[in-house]
C-alpha positions in Angstrom: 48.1 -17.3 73.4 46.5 -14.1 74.3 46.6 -12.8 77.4 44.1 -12.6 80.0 42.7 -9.2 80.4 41.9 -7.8 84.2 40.2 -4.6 84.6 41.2 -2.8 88.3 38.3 -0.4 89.5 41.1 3.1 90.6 38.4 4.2 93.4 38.8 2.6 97.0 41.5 -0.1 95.6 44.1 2.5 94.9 42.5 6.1 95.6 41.0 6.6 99.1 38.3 9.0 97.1 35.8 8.7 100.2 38.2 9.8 102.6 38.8 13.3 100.8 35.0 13.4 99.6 33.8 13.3 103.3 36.4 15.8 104.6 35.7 18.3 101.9 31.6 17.9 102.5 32.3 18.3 106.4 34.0 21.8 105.9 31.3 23.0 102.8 28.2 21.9 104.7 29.4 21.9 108.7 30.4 18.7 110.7 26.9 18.5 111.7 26.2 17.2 107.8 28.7 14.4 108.5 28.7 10.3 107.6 29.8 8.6 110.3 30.3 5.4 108.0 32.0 4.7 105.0 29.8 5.0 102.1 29.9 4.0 98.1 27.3 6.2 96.9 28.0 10.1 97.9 24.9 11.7 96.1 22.3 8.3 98.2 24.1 8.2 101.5 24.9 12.2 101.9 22.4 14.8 102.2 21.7 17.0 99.0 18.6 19.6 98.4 17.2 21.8 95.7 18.3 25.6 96.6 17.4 28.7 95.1 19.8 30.9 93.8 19.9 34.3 93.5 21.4 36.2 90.7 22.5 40.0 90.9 23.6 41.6 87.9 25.3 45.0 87.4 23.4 47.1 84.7 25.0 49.1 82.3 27.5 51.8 82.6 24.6 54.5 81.2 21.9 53.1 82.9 23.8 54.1 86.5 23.5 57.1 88.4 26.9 59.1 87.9 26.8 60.4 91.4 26.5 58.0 94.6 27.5 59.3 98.1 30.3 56.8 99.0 28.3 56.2 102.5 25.2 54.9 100.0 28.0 51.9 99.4 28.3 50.9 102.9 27.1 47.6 103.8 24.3 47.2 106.4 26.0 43.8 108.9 22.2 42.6 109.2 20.9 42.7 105.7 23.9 42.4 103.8 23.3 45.1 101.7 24.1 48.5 100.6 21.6 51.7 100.0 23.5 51.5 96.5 22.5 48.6 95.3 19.1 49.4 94.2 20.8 52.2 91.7 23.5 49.3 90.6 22.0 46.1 90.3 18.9 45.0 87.9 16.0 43.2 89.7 18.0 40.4 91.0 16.6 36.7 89.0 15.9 33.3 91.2 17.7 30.1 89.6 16.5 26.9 91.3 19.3 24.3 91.6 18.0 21.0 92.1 19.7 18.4 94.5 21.5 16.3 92.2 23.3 19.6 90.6 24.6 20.5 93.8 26.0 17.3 93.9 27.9 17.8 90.3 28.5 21.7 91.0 29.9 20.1 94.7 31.9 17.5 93.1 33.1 18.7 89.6 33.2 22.3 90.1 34.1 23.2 93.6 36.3 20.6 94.6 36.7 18.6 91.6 41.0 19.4 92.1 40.7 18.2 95.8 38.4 15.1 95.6 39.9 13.2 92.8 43.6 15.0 92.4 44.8 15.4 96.1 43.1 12.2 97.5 45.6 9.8 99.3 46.5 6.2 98.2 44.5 3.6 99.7 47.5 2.7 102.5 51.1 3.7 103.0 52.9 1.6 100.5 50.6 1.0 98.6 52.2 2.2 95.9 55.7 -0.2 96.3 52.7 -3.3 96.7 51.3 -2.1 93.1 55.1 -1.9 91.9 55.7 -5.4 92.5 52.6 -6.4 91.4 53.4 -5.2 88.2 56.1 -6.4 88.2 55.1 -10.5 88.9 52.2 -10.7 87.0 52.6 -8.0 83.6 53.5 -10.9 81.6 50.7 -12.9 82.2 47.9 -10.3 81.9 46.8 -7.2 80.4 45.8 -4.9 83.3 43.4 -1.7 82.5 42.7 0.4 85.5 39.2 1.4 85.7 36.9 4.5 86.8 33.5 6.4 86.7 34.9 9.8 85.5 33.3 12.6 83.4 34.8 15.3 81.6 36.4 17.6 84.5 36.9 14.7 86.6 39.6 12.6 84.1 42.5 14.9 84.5 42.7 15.3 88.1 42.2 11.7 88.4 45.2 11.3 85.7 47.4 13.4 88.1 46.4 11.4 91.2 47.4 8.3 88.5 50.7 9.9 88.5 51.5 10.4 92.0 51.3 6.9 92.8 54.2 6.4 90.0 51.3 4.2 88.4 52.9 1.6 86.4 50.1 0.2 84.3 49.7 0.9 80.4 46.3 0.8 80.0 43.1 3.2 81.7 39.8 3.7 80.6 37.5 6.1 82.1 33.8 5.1 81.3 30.3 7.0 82.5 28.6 4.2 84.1 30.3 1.7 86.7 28.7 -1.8 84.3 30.5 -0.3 81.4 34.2 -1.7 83.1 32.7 -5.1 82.1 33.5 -4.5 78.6 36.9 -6.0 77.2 37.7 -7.5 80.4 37.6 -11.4 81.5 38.4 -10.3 85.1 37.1 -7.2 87.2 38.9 -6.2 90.5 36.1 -4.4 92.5 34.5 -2.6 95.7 31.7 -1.3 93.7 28.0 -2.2 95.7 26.3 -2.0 92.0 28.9 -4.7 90.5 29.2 -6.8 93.4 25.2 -7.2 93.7 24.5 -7.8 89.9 27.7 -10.4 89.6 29.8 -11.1 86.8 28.4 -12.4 83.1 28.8 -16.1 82.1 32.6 -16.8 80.9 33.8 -14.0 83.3 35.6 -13.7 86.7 35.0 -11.3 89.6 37.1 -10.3 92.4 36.1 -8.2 95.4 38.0 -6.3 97.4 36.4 -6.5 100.7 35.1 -2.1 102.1 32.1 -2.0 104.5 29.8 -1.1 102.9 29.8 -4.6 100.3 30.7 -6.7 103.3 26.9 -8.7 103.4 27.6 -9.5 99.3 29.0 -12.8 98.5 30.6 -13.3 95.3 32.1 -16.2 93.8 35.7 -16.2 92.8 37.7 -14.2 95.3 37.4 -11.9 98.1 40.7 -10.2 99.5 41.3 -6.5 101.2 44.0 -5.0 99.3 45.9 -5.2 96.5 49.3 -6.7 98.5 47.0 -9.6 99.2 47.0 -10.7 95.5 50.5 -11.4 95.3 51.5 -14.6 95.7 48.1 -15.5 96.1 47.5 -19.1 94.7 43.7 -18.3 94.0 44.3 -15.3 92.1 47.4 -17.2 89.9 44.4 -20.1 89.4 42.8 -17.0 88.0 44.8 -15.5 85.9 46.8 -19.0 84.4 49.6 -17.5 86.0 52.9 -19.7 85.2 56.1 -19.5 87.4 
């Protein structure tokens, strides 16, 4: 008989990515630009605007002056400039950045190491409860852990994987969060998106309870962490689990 297969969503079930998203946003943008709740969404619930950027680019060797007065180099402390850049720099060019690239540039440039590599597990020991876990119930289901990654987002998120001593065999990283539905008869969740839309027919949906999805009722099972599937008599309904 096969085996049941249960999808577990990595982000705020085993990766506290909010935690180290807000932290790192706080010290880019100023503590004034903070969330004072816990969010889902970072790019809805955090403030993002379309700046212009401006390009200076040196010219060529032969199209600069071969004498300059070092004191031309000095920098003025009000303007931020120097008397020499006029003679070393073409006419600088304007590139307007619109909000939802700052957000990508923010999040999978800048700090792309920091957000999703060097984010802490949900809870201390949360790493022994995911051991065990493993452990009880590997022989009774195929577990894939889940995320929303992109290209430069996968392997810092496969390092975090690794500092938890993940023990699971199977990961898949998909581009949109409805995508985890797919070759899975059970979803483990805090995702708002998910929660709101419910599971297709034949399929189960667990949530794992955050703020911000606490109005949103689903069906099958609502616990707070992963400890609090073990031993759980719903969730071994749920997964045919056998002693």
């Amino acid at each position: 008989m096969a085996k049941l297969r249960v999808g577990i969503d990595i982000n705020e079930i085993l990766r506290a990515k909010w935690l180290q998203f807000d932290r790192f946003y706080s010290q880019e943008f100023g503590e004034d630009q903070h969330v004072a709740k816990y969010v889902y969404d970072f790019f809805k619930e955090y403030k993002w605007e379309d700046t212009v950027e401006v390009i200076n680019e040196l010219k060529e060797p032969g199209e600069m002056p071969e004498n300059i007065s070092p004191v031309e180099y000095q920098v003025d402390e009000k303007t931020g400039e120097a008397n020499a850049d006029i003679f070393l720099f073409k006419a600088p060019e304007k590139n307007v950045i619109s909000a939802k690239d700052m957000y990508n540039r923010f999040m999978y440039e800048d700090y792309v190491f920091e957000i999703h590599a060097s984010a802490t597990m949900m809870y201390k020991g949360m790493d022994l409860h995911v051991k065990n876990f493993c452990l009880k119930y590997g022989n009774t289901a195929d577990f894939t852990l889940f995320s929303v990654e992109n290209q430069f987002s996968i392997p810092p998120t496969l390092f975090f994987l690794s500092k938890m001593t993940s023990r699971f065999k199977n990961y898949c990283f998909v581009d949109d969060s409805l995508d985890m539905w797919k070759n899975v008869d059970v979803l483990i969740t805090t995702d708002p998106k998910i929660l709101e839309l419910g599971c297709p027919w034949g399929k189960k949906l667990i949530k794992m309870k955050r703020p911000y999805n606490e109005n949103i009722k689903v069906g099958s099972l609502e616990v707070l962490q992963i400890a609090d599937l073990i031993d759980n008599p719903d969730f071994e309904k749920i997964i045919k689990y056998k002693k």
